[in-house]
C-alpha positions as CSV (number, residue, x, y, z in Angstrom):
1,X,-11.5,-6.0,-19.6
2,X,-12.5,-4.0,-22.4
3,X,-16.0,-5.4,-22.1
4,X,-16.4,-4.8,-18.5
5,X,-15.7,-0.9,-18.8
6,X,-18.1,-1.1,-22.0
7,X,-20.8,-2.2,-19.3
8,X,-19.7,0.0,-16.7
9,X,-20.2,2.9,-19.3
10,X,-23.7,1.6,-20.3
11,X,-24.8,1.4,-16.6
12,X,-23.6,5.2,-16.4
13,X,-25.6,5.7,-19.0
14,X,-28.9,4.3,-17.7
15,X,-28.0,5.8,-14.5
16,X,-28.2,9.3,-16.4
17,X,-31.2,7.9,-17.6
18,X,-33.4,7.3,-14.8
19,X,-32.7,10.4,-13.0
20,X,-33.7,12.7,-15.8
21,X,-37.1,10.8,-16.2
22,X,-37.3,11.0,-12.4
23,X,-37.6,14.5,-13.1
24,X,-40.0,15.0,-15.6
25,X,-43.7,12.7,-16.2
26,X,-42.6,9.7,-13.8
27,X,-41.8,12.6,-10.8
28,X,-45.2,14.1,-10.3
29,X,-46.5,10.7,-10.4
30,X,-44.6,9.9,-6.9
31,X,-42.1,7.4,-8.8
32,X,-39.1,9.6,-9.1
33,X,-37.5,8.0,-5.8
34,X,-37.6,4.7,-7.3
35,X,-36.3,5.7,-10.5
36,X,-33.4,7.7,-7.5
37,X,-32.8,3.8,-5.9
38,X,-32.5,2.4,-9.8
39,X,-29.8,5.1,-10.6
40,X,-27.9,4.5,-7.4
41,X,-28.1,0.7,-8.2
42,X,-26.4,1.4,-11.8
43,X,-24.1,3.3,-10.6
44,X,-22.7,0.4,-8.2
45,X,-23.2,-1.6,-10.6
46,X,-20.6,0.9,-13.0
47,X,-18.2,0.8,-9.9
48,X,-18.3,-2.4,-9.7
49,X,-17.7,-3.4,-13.3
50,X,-14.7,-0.4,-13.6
51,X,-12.6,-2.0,-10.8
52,X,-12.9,-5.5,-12.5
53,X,-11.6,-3.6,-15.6
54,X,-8.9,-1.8,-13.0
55,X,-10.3,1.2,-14.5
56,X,-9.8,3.0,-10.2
57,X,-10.6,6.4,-10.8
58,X,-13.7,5.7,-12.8
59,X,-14.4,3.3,-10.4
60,X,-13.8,5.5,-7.9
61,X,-15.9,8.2,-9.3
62,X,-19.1,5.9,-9.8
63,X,-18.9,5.1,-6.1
64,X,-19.2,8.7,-5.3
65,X,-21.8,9.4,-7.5
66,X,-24.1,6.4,-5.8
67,X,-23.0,8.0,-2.5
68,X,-24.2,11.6,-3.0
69,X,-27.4,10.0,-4.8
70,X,-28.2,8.2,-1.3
71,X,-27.9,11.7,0.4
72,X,-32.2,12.1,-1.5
73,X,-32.9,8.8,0.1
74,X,-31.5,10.0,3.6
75,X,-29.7,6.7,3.8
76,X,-26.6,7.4,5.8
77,X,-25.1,4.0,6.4
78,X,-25.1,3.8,2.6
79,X,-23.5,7.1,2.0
80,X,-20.8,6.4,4.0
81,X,-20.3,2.7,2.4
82,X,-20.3,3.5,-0.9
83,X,-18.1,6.5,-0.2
84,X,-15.5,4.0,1.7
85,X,-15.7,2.1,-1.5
86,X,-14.7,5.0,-3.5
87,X,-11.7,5.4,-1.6
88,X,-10.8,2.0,-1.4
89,X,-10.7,2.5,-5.7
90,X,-9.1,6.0,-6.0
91,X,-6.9,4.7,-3.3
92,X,-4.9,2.8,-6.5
93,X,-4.7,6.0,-7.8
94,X,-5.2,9.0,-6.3
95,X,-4.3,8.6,-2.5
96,X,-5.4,12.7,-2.0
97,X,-9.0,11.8,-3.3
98,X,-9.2,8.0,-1.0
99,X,-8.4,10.3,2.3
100,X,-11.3,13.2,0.9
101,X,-13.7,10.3,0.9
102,X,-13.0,8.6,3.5
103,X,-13.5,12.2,5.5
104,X,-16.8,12.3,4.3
105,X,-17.5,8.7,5.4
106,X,-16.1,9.5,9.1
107,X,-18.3,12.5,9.0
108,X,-21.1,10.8,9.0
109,X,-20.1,7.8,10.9
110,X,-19.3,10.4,13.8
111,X,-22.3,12.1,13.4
112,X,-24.3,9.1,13.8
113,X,-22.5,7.6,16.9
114,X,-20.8,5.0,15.3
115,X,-17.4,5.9,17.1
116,X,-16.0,1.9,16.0
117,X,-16.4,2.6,12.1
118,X,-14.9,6.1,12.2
119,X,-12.1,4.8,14.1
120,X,-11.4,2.0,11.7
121,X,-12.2,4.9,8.9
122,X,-9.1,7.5,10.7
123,X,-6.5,4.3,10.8
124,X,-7.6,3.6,7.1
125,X,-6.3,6.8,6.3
126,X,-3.1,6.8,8.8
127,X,-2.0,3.4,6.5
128,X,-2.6,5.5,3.4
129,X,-0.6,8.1,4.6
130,X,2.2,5.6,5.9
131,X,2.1,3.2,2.6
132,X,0.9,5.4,-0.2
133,X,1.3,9.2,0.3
134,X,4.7,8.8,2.4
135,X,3.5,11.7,4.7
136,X,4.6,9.7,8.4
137,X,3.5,12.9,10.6
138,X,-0.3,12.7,8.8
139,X,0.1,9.3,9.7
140,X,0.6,9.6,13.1
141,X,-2.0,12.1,13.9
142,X,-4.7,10.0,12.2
143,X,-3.6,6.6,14.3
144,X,-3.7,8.8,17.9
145,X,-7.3,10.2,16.3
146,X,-8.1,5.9,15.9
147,X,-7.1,5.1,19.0
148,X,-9.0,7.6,20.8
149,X,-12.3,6.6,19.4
150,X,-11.4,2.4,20.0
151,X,-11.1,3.6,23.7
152,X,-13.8,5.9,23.4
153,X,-15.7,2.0,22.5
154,X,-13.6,-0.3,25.0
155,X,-11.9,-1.6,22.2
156,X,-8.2,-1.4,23.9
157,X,-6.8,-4.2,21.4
158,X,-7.7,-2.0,18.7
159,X,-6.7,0.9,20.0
160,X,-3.4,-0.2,21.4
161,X,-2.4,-1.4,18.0
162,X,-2.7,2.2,16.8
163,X,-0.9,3.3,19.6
164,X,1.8,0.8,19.1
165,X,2.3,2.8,15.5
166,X,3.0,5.7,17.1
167,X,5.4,4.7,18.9
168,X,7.4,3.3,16.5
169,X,7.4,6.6,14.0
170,X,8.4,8.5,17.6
171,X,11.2,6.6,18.4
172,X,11.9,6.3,14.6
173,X,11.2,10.7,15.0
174,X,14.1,10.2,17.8
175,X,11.3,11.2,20.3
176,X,12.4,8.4,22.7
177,X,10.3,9.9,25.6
178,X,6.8,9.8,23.7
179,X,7.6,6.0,22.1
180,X,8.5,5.4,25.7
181,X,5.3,6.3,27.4
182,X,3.1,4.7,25.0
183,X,5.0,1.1,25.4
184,X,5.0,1.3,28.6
185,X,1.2,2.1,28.7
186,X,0.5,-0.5,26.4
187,X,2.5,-3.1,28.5
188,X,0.5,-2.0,31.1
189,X,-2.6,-2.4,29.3
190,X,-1.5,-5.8,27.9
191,X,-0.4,-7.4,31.7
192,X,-4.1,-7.3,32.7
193,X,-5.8,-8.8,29.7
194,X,-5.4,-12.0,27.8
195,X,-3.1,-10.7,25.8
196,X,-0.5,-10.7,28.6
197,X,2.2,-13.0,26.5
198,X,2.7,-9.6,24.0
199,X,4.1,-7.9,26.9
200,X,7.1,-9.0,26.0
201,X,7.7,-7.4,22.8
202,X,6.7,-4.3,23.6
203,X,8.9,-3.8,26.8
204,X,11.9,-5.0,24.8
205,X,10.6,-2.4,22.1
206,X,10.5,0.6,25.3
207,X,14.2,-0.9,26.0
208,X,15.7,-0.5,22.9
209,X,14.4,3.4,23.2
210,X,15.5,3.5,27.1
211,X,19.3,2.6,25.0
212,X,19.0,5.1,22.3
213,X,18.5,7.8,25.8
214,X,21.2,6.5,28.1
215,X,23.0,3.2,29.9
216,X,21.6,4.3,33.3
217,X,18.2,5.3,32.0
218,X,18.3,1.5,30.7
219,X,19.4,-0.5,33.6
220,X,16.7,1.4,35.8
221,X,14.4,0.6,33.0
222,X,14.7,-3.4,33.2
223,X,15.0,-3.7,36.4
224,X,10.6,-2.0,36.9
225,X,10.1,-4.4,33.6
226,X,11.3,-7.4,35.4
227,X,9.0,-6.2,38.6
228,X,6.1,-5.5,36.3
229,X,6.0,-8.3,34.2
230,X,8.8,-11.8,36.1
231,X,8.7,-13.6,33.2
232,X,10.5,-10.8,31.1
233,X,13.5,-11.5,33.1
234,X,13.7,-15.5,31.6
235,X,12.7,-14.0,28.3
236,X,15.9,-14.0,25.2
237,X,15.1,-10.6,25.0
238,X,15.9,-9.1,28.5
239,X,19.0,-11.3,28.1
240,X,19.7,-9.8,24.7
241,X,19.1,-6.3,26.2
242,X,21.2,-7.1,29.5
243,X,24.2,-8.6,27.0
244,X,23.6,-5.6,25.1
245,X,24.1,-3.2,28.2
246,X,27.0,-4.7,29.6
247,X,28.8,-4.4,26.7
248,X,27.9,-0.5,26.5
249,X,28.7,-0.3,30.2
250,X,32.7,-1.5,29.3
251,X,32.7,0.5,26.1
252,X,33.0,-2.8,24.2
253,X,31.5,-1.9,20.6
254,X,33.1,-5.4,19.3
255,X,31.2,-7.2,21.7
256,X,27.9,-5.3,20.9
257,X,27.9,-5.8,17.0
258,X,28.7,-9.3,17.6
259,X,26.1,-9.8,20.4
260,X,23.2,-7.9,17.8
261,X,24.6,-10.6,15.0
262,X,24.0,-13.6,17.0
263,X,20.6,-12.5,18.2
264,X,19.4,-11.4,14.7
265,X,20.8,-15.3,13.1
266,X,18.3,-16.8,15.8
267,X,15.7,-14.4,16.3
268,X,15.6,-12.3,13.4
269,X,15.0,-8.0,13.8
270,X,12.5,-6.0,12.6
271,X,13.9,-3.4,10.1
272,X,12.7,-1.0,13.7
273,X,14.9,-2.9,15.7
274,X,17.8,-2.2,13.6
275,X,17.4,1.3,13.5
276,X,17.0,1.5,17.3
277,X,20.4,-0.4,17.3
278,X,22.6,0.9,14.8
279,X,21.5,4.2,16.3
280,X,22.8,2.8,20.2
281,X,26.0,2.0,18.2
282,X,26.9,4.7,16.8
283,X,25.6,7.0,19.6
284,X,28.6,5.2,21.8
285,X,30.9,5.3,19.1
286,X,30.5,8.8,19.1
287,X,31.3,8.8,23.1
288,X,34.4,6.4,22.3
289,X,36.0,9.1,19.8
290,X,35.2,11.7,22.3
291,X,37.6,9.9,24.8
């Protein structure tokens, strides 16, 4: 490892090198733009030898340097790559300084048109919100900002996976009618493509939030799923939600736990399907005390 950042430093060094003779005798001969594509090339190089030494924030900070040295050679997909690889280092490290440069990169992938890269760029940072900084509401605002450049490029699968995100840190927010919307839009989207099997998952993920709002507001819920999508209806999870409501509907909190248990021994929940459904419980435990 040791020797790796010893070669990073050197390639620093020549880096530093090249760019000060690129000013002096070799620039008024016309060669100081090579001697700009040599330092960039050193610099990588550096980068690349850091992150083998796990050495991020140098890393991270050679990347960046290479970057703003393409900015003389007017080579925008490069900028942008190398400063994506810069965050992809300091993202070890420093998740504040990954999101700054992966700003930069969307700035320039927007700028250019290339809508698909900037949108892969915005959930980047939404995951390094949700993993890394622990900042959900960030999150959130970076996957809608995703999804609305994947439609903006047809790319519904793409988009409906940031979408899907969203709706889980609403319902997880307790705002039942915004996860609710996006399922169901989804769902919607999801019925006329090939992806029609997913359907399922995500109308069963709308019911658990149509529970967390009300009995009735369920039952009216299933009964459009099952019209939307028949195949719901033969599904283990309409008959998990349907076992699930009928026991709400007699009050019968025994029968619901145990109901939840035997689904979750064959079919095991998602730690977001056990939120939604301690939530139900206790929400008509509350309503039992008040009686």
């Amino acid at each position: 490892m040791a020797d790796n950042e010893q070669k990073a430093l050197q390639a620093i060094a020549e880096a530093k090198e090249k760019l000060n003779s690129s000013k002096g005798l070799f620039g008024l001969f016309g060669n100081g733009g090579n001697k700009v594509e040599e330092a960039i090339e050193c610099y990588c190089r550096a980068g690349n030898m850091f992150k083998i030494a796990k050495k991020w924030q140098q890393a991270g900070s050679a990347f960046c340097e290479a970057a703003k040295l393409h900015e003389k050679t007017r080579s925008y997909h490069d900028i942008a790559t190398n400063f994506v690889e810069a965050s992809n280092c300091y993202k070890q490290v420093d998740p504040n300084e990954a999101v700054s440069c992966l700003l930069k990169a969307i700035d320039i992938y927007t700028e250019k048109g290339n809508l698909t890269m900037a949108a892969r760029q915005h959930q980047s940072i939404a995951e390094i919100f949700e993993n890394e900084a622990n900042d959900l509401h960030r999150a959130v605002q970076h996957y809608e900002k995703a999804a609305d450049y994947f439609k903006c490029q047809e790319s519904s699968s793409s988009a409906n996976e940031c979408m899907i995100k969203v709706a889980q840190y609403a319902a997880q927010s307790e705002d039942y009618d915004k996860a609710i919307t996006i399922y169901e839009s989804v769902a919607a989207s999801y019925l006329g493509s090939a992806a029609k099997h997913s359907a399922k998952e995500i109308f069963f993920r709308a019911s658990l939030c149509h529970l967390n709002v009300d009995s009735l507001n369920a039952h009216h819920a299933l009964n459009k799923y099952v019209q939307q999508y028949p195949v719901f209806q033969d599904s283990r999870e309409f008959k998990f939600v349907k076992t699930l409501l009928e026991h709400l509907e007699e009050l019968n909190i025994d029968g619901y736990t145990a109901a939840v248990k035997d689904y979750d021994r064959i079919s095991r929940l998602d730690q977001w399907s056990k939120t939604m459904l301690s939530r139900i419980k206790k929400q008509n435990d509350d309503d039992l005390d008040l009686r």
